[in-house]
N, C-alpha and C positions, 0 to 999 in steps of 0.2 A: 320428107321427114319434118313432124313439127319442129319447133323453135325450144318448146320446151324441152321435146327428147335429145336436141342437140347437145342443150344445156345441160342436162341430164348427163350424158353421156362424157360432156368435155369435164366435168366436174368431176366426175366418177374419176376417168381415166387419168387427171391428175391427183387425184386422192390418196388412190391405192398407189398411185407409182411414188409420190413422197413416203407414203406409207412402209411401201417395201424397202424401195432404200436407206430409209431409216430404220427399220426392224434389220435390214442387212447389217449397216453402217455398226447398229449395238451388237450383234450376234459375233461380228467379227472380232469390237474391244475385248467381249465378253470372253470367247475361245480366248484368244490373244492372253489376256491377263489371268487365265487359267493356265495357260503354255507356261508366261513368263512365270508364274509363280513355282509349278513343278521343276522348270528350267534354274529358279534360283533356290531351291530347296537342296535339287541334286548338285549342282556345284557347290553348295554349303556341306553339303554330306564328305563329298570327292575332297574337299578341304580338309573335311576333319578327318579323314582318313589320311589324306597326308600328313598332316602332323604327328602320326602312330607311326612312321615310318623315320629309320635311323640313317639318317644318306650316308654316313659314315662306312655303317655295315651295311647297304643296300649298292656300294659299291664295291664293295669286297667279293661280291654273289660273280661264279664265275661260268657260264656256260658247261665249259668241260667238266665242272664237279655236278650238273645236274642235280634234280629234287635231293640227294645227298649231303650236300655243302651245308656245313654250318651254318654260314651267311643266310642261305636261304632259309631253311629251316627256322628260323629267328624273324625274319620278315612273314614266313608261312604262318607261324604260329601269331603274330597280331594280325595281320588282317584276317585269320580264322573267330579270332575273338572279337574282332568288329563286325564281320560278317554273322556272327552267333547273334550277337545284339541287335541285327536290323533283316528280318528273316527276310523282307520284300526285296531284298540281294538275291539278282542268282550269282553275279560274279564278278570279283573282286579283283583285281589283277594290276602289275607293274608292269611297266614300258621303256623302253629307251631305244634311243634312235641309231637305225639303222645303216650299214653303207651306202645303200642308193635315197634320195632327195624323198620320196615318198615313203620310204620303208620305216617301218619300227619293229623291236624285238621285245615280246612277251620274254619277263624275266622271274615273276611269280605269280599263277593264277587259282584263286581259291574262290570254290562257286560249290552250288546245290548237287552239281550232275559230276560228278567224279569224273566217269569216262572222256566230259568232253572240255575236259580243262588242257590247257595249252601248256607245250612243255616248255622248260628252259632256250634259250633264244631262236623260238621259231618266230620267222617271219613274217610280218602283215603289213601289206600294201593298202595305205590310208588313203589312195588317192580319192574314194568316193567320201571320205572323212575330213573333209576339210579342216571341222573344228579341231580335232586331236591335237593339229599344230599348232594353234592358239595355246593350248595348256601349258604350253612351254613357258607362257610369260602370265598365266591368269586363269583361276578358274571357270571352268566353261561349261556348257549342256549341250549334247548334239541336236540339235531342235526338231530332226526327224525321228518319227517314231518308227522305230525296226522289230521285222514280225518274224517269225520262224516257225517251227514244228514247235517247238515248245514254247511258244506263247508271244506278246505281244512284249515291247522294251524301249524303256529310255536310257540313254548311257550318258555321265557324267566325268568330268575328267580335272585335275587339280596338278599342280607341279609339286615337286618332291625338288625341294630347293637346300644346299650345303650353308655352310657357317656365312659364309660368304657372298649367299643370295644368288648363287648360281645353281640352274636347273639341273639337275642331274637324271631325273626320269620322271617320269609322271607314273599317276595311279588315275586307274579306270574303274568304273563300277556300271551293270548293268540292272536297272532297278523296275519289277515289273509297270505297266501304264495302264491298267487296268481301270486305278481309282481316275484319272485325267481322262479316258477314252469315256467311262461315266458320266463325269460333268459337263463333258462336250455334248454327250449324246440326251442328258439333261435338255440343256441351252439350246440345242436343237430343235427338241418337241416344243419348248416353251415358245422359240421364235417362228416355227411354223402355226403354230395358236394364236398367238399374236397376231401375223399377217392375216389367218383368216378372220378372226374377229372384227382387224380392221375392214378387211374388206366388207362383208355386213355392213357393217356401221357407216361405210362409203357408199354404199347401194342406196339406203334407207337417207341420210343427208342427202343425196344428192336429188332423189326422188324431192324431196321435200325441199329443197333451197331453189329446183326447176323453174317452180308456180310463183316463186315471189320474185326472182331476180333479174333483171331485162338483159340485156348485151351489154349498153353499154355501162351500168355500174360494174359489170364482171371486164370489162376492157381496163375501167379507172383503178380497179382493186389489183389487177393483174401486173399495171404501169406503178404501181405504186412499189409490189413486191419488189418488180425487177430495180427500182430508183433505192430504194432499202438496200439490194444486197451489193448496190455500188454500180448496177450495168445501167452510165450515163449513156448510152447508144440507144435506149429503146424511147420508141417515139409511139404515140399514141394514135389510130387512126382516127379523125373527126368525121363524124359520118351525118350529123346534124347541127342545126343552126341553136337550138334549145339552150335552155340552162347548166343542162349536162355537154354539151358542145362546145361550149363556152368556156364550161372548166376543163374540158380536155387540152382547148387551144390554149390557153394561161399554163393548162400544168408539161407544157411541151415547151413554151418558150423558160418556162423554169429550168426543166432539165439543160434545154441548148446553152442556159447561161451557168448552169452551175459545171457543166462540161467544161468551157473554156476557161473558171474558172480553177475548175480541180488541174487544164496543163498547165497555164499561168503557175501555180501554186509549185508544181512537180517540179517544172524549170528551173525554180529561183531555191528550190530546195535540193536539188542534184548540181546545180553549177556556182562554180565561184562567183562574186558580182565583179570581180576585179578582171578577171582574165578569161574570163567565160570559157572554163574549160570545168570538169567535174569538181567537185569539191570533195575536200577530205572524208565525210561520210558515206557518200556515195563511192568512192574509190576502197574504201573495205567492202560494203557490203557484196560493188561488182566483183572486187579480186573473190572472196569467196565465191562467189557461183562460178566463174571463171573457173577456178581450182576443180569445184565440185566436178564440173563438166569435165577435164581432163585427167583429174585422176579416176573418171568411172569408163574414159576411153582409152584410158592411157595414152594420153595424145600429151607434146611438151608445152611446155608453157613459163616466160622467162617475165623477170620482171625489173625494171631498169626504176635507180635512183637517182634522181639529178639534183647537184647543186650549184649554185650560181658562184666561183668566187669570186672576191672582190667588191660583194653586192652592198654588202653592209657600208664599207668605207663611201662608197659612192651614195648609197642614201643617206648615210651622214653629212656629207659632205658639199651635196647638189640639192637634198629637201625629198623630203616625202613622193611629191608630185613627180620629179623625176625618176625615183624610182620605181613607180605606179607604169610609170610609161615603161622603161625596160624591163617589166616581167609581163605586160601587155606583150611588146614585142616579142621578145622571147617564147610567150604563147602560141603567137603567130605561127615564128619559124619551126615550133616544134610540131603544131598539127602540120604545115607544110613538110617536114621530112620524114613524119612515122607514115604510116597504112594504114587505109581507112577503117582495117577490122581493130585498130591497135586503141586503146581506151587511155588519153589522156588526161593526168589530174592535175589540179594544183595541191600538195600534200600538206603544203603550210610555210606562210613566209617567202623565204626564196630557196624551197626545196620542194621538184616537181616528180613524178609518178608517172610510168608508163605500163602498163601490163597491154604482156606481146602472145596472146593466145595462138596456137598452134606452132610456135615459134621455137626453135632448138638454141643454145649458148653460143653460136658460133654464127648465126644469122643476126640472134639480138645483140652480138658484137658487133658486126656490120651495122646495123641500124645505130645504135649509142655513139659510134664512130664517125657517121655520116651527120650526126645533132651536133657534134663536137667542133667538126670542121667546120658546119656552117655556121658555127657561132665564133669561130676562129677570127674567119674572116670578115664577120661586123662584131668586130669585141665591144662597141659600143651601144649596141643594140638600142638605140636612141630614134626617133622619127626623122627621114629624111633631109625632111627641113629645118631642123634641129641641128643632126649629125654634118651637115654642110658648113650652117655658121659655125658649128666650133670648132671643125678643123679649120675655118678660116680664118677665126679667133685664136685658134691655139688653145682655148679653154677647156678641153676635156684631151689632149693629147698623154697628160700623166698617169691616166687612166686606162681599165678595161675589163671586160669580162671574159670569163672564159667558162669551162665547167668541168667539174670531178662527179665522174658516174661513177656507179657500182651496178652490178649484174647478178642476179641468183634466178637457177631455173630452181624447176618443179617437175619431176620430183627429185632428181639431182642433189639438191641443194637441202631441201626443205617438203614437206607434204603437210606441211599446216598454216594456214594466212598470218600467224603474225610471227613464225620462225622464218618466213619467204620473205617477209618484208624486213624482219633482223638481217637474215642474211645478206641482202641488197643494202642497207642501209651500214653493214660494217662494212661492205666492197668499196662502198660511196667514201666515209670518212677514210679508209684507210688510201684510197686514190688523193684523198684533200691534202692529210699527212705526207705523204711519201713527195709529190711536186704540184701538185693539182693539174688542170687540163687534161687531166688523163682519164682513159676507161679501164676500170679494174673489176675483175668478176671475183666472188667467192671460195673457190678455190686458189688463187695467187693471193689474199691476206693469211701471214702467218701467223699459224695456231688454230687457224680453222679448219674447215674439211671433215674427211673422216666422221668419227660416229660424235663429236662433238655439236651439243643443241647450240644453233645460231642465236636462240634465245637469251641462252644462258652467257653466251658469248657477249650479247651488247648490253645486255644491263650489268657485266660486270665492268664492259670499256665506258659506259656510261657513268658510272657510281666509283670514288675512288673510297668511300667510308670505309672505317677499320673493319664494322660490322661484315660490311659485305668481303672484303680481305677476309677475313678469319672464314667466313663459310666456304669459299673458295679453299682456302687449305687444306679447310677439313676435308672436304671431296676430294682432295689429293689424295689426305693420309689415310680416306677409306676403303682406297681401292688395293691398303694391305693392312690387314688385320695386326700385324706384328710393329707398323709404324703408327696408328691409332694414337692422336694427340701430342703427332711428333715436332710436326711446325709450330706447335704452341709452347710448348718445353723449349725448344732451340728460340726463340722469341724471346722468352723470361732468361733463358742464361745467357744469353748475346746482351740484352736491357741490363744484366748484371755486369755483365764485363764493360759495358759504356759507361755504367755510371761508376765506376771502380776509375776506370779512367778522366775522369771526369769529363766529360763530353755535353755539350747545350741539349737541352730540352731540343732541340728538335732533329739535332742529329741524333739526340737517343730514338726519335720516333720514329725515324727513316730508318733507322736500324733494325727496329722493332717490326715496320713493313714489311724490311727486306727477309729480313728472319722470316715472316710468315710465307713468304711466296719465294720463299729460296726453291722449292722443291715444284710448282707450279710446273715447269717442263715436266713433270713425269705424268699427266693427267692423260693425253695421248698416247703414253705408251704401253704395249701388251701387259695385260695381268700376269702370263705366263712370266713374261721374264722380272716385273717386281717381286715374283713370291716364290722363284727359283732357288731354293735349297743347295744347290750344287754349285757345280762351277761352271760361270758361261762364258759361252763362246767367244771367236773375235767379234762376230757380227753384232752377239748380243751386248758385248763390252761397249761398243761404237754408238749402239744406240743407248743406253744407260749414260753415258758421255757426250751425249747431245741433247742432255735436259737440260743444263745450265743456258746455252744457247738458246733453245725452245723456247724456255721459259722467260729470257730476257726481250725475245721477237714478241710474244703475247703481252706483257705489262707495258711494253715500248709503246703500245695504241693509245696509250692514257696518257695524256698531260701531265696529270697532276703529275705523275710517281715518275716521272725522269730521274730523278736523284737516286732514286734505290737501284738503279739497270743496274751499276758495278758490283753491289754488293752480294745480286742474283748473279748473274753473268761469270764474276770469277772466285765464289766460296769452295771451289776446286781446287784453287791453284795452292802450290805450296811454298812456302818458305825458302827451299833449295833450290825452288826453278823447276823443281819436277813434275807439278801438277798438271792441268788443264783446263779449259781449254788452249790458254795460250801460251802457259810454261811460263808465267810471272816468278817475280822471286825476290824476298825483299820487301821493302816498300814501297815497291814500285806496282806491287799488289795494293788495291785501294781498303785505307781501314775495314770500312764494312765489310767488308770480304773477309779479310784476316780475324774477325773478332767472329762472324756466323763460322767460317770452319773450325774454330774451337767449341762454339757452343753447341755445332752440330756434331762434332764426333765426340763428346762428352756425354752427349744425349744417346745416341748411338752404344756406347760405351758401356749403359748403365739402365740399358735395355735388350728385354729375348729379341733372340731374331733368329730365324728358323736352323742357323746351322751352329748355334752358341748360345749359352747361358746369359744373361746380364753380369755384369762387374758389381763390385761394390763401389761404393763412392771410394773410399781412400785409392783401392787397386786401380780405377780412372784416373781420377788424380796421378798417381803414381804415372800412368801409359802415358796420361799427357804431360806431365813433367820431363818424362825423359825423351820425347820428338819435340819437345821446343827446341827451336835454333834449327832443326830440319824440316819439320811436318810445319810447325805451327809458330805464331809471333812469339818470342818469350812473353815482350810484356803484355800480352791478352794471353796466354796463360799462368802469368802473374797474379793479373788482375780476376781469373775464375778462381785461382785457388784460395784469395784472398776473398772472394764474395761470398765462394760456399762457406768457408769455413764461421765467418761473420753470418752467415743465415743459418748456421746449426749452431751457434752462441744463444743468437737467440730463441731458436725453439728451446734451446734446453731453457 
């Protein structure tokens, strides 16, 4: 075979193949963003169909009253009027979830075909439906299109959510796919027209670029692509001494140098230069893929925070240089005790990084425990030759290091990179707080755990601003509709009873703190039992009576706010000694305290709450005038009734 037909041929054969998979590569966006568009139209629909839905009455609908029921009949009749409106419905239908983990129960269905609508709570096992159970928290699109006797379908799905932003059932809609099976089948013809035009037009160029173009400009043109799209590996073969030989061997030693310099480059931009272990950029980017990879295997994966204490006073105290050397060292010993699969950082300063892939909480405690001890036992982590003269000297004996981890797995803990590394990072401070040297996971800091974001958690222990205090409250008082804006009202009449007493500016603002995050312990605990109407149990009394505590464990992480712990801690107790949590009595109760449970059961007083009316002001007044001296301090309820009365002087 000639030389031209080769060329011919190898040109062809890569023409049409970029050809095709790029006419793939767009056929596929093409479908793709015809999917996603129908995909978001119909959950736009499913939406708006839920919000025609009254959860109030759509949980009233009771199986045993069947299509008969009021309830129903009233949910029947709007989605019949929505479905009138948008005929491309065949069926319209409510859902809620079933006794078994897969199951849900049709609870009204209105469509085209009468006979084959679903009656009052018959059952459907969604397990080939995956998406249905997304709906509970978001509207969605089944992205499979399902076919039957009567025609081709997409189904769309939305939650039917209470006052309270809790799901109560979802709404489903089957909407035909007729016009999307269309523009697919459009985007089809158009890309197989495509590919064959191209190919033509690769026949006819390649016949014709045969007769002009030799080997090896097609070698130089080809070495060039692959340098373009980043593959330093490809080398070019010299196959002549020529002008063109010449530039082949120049354009090879180009590549060999720009290779060593792209790892050069890689190295110094993945590693610390001080302690040559990953650097803080590099250490998110791997923890993500790390992540990625184990939550698509569901394999564990833990992640350790280390910090050095003591480091600071020592770099202060010995110079830069010395401290340069013990996080060098420390380096050392730390690749010496992890596993070579285990990825360590420097995160910043003298706080290090370890992410433990395949690793469960209870091995990455063994490994943080074994870093610990061996730091134990050279708490100076100093050079040899160094650490010898000054224990000969005596010069570094008042000294030493040691280290406060913290531990958080995945998905355990956390399923998103920077709530794994909050979570690790409050296990770490809260080990530093409590005696340091220790290893503390996630679970053992109190207030955390449970369905609480680890996020939300550290930038609140990190931030002691009023700003962020008040938004914190508010997420307290919004998990009951009936205490809405109640930490900020007991805020303002506590700040009223302070300054009636006359109290310093800054005890008025610890007062003012403590007022807003008096109620912080209730953020953990069941909605059922905050918005329980009746009357609860012992169990449920016990845990309502462990918010004070709760919440004084949670603020306790912060520095700043030590001063307010008493006035969160015991706005319980009473007067008599009868209160709690620890039966205070007197003023042996600390003011803060005594002056928030006046302005919180005033507040209370003079607000609905699901099983009583609100009071009037005076008839409050009145309740708290006559348990002063048992419930409450006289004179901070002195001082309330002397504030309101003086702020309704002056409104009039």
């Amino acid at each position: 075979m000639r030389f031209g037909t080769k060329l011919a041929i190898l040109f062809w054969v890569c023409t049409v193949s970029i050809t095709c998979l790029t006419v793939a590569f767009f056929y596929r966006e093409a479908v793709s963003a015809i999917r996603k568009e129908a995909d978001a139209r119909l959950s736009d629909v499913a939406l708006c169909a839920s919000h025609l839905i009254d959860p109030a009455v759509h949980s009233k609908i009771r199986i045993s009253d069947g299509e008969r029921g009021v309830h129903y009949q009233i949910i029947q009749r709007k989605l019949k009027q929505f479905h009138k409106s948008n005929p491309s419905i065949r069926h319209i239908y409510t859902l809620v979830k079933g006794a078994k983990p897969n199951e849900l129960k049709f609870m009204v269905d209105v469509g085209a075909n009468p006979p084959l609508l679903a009656e009052v709570g018959l059952p459907w096992d969604v397990s080939d439906h995956p998406e249905i159970q997304k709906a509970f928290s978001r509207a969605v699109a089944d992205p499979v299109i399902r076919r039957d006797m009567w025609g081709t379908w997409l189904s769309g799905y939305a939650p039917i959510k209470d006052s309270s932003g809790k799901t109560i059932a979802i709404i489903g809609l089957d909407m035909a796919a007729g016009q999307v099976m269309r523009s697919e089948a459009r985007i089809t013809l158009s890309a197989v027209v495509a590919a064959i035009t191209a190919i033509l037009l690769a026949t006819i160029l390649s016949l014709a670029l045969s007769m002009k173009i030799s080997k090896p400009i097609m070698q130089l043109t080809t070495a060039t692509r692959h340098i373009a799209d980043g593959n330093l590996d490809y080398t070019i073969s010299v196959d002549s001494k020529d002008e063109i030989g010449s530039l082949a061997f120049n354009m090879n030693r180009m590549v060999s140098s720009l290779r060593e310099s792209q790892a050069s480059l890689l190295q110094r931009a993945n590693t610390d230069g001080l302690t040559s272990l990953y650097n803080h950029r590099y250490f998110h980017e791997r923890l993500g893929q790390e992540l990625k990879r184990a939550l698509r295997y569901n394999h564990p994966l833990c992640l350790i925070m280390i910090d050095l204490d003591g480091f600071k006073a020592v770099n202060d105290s010995l110079g830069h240089p010395a401290g340069d050397t013990i996080l060098r060292n420390f380096a050392k010993l730390l690749l010496a005790e992890i596993r070579e699969i285990d990825i360590a950082a420097r995160y910043g300063g003298d706080e290090f990084a370890v992410i433990l892939p395949e690793t469960g909480l209870e091995e990455a405690t063994q490994i943080a425990e074994r870093v610990r001890a061996s730091v134990e036992r050279r708490p100076h982590l100093s050079d040899e030759a160094e650490s010898a003269k000054g224990q000969k000297s005596g010069s570094n004996a008042h000294w030493k290091i040691t280290l406060s981890i913290g531990i958080a797995e995945c998905p355990r803990h956390a399923r998103q990179r920077d709530a794994l590394v909050s979570a690790a990072d409050i296990a770490m401070y809260h080990a530093k707080h409590v005696s340091q040297n220790m290893v503390c996971t996630y679970d053992n800091v109190p207030g955390a755990g449970g369905s609480m974001d680890p996020c939300r958690i550290y930038t609140f222990l990190q931030s002691a601003s009023v700003s962020t205090i008040a938004a914190l409250a508010t997420a307290v008082d919004a998990k009951d509709h009936y205490t809405h804006g109640h930490s900020e009202s007991v805020a303002r009449y506590a700040v009223g009873i302070a300054t009636e007493i006359r109290l310093s500016q800054e005890d008025k603002f610890n007062v003012r703190i403590a007022a807003l995050l008096h109620d912080v312990g209730k953020i953990g605990m069941p909605d059922t039992i905050l918005n329980n109407p009746g009357q609860l149990d012992t169990h449920e009394r016990e845990i309502i009576r462990s918010h004070p505590s709760v919440g004084e464990r949670i603020v306790k992480q912060v520095p700043q706010l030590q001063k307010i712990l008493p006035g969160i801690l015991y706005h319980h107790e009473r007067w008599d000694g009868t209160g709690y949590p620890c039966g205070l009595s007197g003023e042996k109760i600390p003011l803060p305290a005594r002056i928030i449970c006046v302005a919180d059961s005033f507040d209370a007083m003079t607000s609905n709450r699901p099983y009583r009316n609100a009071m009037s002001v005076p008839q409050a007044l009145a309740e708290i005038r006559s348990c002063a001296g048992t419930q409450f301090d006289p004179a901070c309820v002195n001082a309330l009734i002397r504030w309101i009365q003086s702020a309704e002087l002056q409104a009039a």
